[in-house]
C-alpha positions as protocol buffer text, in pm:
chain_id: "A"
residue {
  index: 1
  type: UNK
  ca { x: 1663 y: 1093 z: -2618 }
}
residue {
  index: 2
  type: UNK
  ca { x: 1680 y: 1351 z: -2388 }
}
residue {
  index: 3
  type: UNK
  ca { x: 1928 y: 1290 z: -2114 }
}
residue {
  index: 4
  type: UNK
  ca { x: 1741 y: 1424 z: -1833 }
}
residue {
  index: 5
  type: UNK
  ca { x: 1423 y: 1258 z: -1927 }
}
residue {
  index: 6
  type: UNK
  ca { x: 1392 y: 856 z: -1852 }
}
residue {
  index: 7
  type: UNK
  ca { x: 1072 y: 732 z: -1745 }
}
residue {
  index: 8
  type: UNK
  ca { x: 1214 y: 430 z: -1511 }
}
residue {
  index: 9
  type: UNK
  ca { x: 1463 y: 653 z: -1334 }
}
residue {
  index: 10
  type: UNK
  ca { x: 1238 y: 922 z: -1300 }
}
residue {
  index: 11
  type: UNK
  ca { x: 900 y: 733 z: -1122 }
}
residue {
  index: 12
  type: UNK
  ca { x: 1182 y: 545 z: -896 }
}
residue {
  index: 13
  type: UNK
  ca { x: 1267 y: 886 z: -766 }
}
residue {
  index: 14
  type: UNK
  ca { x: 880 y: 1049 z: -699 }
}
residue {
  index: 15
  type: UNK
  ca { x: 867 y: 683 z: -599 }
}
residue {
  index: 16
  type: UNK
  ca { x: 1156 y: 713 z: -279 }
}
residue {
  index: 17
  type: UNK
  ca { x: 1007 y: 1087 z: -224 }
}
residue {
  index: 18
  type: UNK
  ca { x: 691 y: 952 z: -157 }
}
residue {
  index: 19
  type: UNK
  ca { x: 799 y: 637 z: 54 }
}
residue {
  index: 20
  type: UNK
  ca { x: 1006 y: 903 z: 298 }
}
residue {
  index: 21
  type: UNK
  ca { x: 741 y: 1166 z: 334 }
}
residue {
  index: 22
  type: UNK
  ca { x: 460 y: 928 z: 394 }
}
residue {
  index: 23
  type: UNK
  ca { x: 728 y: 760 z: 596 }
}
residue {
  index: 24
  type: UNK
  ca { x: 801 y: 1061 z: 795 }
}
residue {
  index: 25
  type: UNK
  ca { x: 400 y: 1089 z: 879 }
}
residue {
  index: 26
  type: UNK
  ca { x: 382 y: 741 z: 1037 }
}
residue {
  index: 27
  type: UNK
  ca { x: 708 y: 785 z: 1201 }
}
residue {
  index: 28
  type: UNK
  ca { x: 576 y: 1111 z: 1381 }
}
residue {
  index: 29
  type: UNK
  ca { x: 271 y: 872 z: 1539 }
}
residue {
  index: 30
  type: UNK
  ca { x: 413 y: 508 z: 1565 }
}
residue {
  index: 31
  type: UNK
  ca { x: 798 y: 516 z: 1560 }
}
residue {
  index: 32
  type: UNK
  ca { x: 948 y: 223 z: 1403 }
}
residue {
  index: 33
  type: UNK
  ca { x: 633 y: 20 z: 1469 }
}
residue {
  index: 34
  type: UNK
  ca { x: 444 y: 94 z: 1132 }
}
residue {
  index: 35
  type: UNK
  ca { x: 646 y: 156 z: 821 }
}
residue {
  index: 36
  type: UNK
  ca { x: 518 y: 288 z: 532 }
}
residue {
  index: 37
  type: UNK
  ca { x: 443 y: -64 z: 374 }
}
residue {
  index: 38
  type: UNK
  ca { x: 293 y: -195 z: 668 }
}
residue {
  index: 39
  type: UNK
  ca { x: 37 y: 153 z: 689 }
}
residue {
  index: 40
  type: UNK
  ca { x: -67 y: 73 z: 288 }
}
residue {
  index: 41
  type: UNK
  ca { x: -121 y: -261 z: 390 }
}
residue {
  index: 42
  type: UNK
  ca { x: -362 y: -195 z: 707 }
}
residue {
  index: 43
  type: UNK
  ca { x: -511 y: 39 z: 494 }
}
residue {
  index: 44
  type: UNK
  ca { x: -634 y: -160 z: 219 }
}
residue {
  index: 45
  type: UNK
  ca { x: -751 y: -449 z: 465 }
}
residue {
  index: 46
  type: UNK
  ca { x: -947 y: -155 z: 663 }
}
residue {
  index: 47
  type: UNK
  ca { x: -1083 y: -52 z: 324 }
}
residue {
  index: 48
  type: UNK
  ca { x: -1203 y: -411 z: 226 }
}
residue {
  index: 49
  type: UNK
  ca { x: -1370 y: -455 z: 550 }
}
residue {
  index: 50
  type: UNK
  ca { x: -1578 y: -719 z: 577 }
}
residue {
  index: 51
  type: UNK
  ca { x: -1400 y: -875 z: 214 }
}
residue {
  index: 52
  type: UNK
  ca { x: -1211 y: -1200 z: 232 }
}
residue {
  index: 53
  type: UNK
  ca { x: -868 y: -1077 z: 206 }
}
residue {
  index: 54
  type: UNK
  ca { x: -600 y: -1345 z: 100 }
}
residue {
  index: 55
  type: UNK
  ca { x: -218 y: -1314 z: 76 }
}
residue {
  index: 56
  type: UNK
  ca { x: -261 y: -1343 z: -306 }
}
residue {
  index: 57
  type: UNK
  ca { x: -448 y: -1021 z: -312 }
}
residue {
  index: 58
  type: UNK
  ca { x: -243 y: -826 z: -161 }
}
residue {
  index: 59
  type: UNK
  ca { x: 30 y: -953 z: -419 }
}
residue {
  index: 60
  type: UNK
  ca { x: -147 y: -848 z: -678 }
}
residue {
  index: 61
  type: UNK
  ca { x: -293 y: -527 z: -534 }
}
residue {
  index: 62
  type: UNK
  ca { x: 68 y: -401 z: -434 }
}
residue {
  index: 63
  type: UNK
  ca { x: 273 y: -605 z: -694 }
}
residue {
  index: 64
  type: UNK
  ca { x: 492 y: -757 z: -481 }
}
residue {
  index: 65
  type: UNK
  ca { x: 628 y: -1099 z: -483 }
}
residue {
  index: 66
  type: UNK
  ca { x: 517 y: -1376 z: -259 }
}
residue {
  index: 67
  type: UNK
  ca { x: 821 y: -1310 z: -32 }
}
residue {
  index: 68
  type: UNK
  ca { x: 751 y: -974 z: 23 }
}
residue {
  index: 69
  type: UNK
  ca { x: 396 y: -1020 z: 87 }
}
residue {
  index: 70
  type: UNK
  ca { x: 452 y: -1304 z: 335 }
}
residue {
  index: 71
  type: UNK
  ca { x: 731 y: -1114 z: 538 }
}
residue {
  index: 72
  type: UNK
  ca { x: 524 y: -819 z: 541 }
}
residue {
  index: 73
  type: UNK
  ca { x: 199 y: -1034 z: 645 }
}
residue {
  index: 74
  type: UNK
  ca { x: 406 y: -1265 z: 934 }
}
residue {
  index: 75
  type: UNK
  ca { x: 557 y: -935 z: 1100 }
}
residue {
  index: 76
  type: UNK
  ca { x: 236 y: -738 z: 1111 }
}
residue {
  index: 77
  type: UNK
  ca { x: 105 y: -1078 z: 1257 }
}
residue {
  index: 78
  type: UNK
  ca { x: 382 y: -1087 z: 1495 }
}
residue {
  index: 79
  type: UNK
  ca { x: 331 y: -708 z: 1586 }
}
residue {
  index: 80
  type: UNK
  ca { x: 5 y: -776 z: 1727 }
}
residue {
  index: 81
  type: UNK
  ca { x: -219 y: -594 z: 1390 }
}
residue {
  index: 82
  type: UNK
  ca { x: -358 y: -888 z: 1154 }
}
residue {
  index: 83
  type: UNK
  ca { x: -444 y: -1208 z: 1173 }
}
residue {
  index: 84
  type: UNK
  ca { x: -506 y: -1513 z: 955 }
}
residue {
  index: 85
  type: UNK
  ca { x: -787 y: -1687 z: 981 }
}
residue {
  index: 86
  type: UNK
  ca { x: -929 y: -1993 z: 859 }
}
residue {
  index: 87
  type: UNK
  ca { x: -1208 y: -1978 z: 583 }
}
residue {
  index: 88
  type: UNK
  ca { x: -1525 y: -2205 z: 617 }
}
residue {
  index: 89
  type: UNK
  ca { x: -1546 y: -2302 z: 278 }
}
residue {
  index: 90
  type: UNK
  ca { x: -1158 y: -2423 z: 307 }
}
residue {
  index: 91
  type: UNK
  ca { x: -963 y: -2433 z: 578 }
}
residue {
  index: 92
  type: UNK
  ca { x: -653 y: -2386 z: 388 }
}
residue {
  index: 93
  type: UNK
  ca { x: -685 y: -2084 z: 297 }
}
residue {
  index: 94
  type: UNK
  ca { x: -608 y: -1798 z: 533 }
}
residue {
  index: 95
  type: UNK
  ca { x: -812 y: -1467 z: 495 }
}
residue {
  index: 96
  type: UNK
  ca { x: -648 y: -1140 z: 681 }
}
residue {
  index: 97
  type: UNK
  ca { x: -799 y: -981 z: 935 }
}
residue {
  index: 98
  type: UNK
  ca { x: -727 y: -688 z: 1124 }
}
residue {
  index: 99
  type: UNK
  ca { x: -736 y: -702 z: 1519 }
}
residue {
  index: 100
  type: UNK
  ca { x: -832 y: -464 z: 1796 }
}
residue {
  index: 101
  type: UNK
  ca { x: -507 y: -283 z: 1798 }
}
residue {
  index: 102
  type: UNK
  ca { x: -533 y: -221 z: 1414 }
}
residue {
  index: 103
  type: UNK
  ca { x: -856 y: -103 z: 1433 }
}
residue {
  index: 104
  type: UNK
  ca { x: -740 y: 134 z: 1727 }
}
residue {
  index: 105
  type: UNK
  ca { x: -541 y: 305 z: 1486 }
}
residue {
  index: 106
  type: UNK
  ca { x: -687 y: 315 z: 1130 }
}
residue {
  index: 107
  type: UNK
  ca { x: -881 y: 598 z: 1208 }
}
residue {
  index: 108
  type: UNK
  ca { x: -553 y: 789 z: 1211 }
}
residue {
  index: 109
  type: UNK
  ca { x: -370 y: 605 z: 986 }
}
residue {
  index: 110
  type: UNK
  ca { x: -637 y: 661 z: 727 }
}
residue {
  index: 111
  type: UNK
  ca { x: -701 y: 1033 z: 853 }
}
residue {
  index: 112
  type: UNK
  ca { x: -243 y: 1102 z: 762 }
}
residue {
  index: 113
  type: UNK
  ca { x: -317 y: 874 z: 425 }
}
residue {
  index: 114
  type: UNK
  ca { x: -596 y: 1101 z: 304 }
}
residue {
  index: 115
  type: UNK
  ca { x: -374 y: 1430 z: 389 }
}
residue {
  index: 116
  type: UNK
  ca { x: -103 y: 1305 z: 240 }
}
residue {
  index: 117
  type: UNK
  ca { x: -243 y: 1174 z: -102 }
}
residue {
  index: 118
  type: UNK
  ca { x: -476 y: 1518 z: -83 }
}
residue {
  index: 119
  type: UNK
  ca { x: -99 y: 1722 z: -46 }
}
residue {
  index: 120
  type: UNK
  ca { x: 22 y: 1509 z: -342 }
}
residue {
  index: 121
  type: UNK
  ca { x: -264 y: 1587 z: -582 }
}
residue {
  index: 122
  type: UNK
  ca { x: -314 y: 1973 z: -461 }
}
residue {
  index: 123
  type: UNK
  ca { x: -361 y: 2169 z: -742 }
}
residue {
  index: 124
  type: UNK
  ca { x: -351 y: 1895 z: -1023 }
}
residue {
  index: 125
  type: UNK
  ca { x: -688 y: 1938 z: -1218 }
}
residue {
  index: 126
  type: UNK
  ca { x: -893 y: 1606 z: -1186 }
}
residue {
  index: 127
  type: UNK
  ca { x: -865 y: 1572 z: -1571 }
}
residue {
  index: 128
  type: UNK
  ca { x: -489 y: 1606 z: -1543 }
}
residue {
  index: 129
  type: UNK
  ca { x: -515 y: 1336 z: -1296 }
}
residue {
  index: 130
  type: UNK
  ca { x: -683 y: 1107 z: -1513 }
}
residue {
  index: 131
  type: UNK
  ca { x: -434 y: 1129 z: -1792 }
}
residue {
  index: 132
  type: UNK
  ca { x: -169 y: 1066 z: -1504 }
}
residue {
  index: 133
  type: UNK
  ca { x: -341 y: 729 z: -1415 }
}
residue {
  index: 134
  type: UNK
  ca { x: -398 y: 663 z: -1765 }
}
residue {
  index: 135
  type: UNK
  ca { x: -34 y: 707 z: -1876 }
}
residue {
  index: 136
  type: UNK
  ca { x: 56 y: 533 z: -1572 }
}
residue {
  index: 137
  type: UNK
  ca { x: -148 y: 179 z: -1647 }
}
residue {
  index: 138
  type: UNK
  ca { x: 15 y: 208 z: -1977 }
}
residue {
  index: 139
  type: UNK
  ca { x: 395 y: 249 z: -1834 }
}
residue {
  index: 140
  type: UNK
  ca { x: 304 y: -56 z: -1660 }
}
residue {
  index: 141
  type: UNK
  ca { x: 170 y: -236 z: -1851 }
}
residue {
  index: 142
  type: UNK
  ca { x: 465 y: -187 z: -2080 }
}
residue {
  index: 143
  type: UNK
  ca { x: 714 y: -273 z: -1830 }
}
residue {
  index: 144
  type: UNK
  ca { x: 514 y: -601 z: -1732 }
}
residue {
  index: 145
  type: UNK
  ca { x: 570 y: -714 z: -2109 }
}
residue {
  index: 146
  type: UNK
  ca { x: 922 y: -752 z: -2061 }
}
């Protein structure tokens, strides 16, 4: 094997480039009020608008564990940008909902996340970008079977 070329080591480090720069984009706007997390997150509930949104989906949309999930949930509760609210068909369940001050700031939010994953992608061929997703599902996968 070729020392310089390991998979796991390798997508953890695009992986940390990523989370700064994106980082560095939401920082320029909202301080230390949104992190990077915390913009995916109000992203994908702004996306799914109108969708019942539960904790469990974002687990699984995100793979993260519960803990994460909840933390990240309970402080962008706490900051004022989601809330849970009861369900009428069971009032256990809590679906997540974005408030007035999230929706104040999707519209930028989203505009920085579609310049940012539009710098990331500039000139990769859409075809080459399918085999990247492709190769990707299957590195997953693979690590998920361990």
């Amino acid at each position: 094997m070729d020392s310089d070329r390991y998979v796991g080591r390798d997508m953890k480090r695009v992986s940390n480039c990523i989370r700064r720069a994106f980082s560095g984009r939401c920082k320029d706007v909202y301080g230390d009020e949104i992190t990077t997390s915390n913009c995916w997150l109000l992203m994908y509930l702004f996306d799914h608008d109108g969708e019942d949104v539960f904790q469990k989906d974002i687990e699984e949309k995100f793979y993260i564990r519960r803990s994460t999930s909840s933390s990240i949930i309970s402080l962008l509760e706490k900051k004022g940008y989601i809330e849970r609210v009861s369900v009428e068909r069971d009032a256990r369940l809590k679906k997540l909902v974005l408030t007035q001050k999230a929706l104040e700031i999707c519209d930028e939010v989203n505009k920085r996340t579609i310049e940012f994953e539009d710098s990331l992608t500039k000139g990769i061929p859409e075809d080459k970008l399918d085999i990247f997703y492709e190769v990707l599902a299957k590195v997953q996968k693979n690590a998920e079977s361990q």
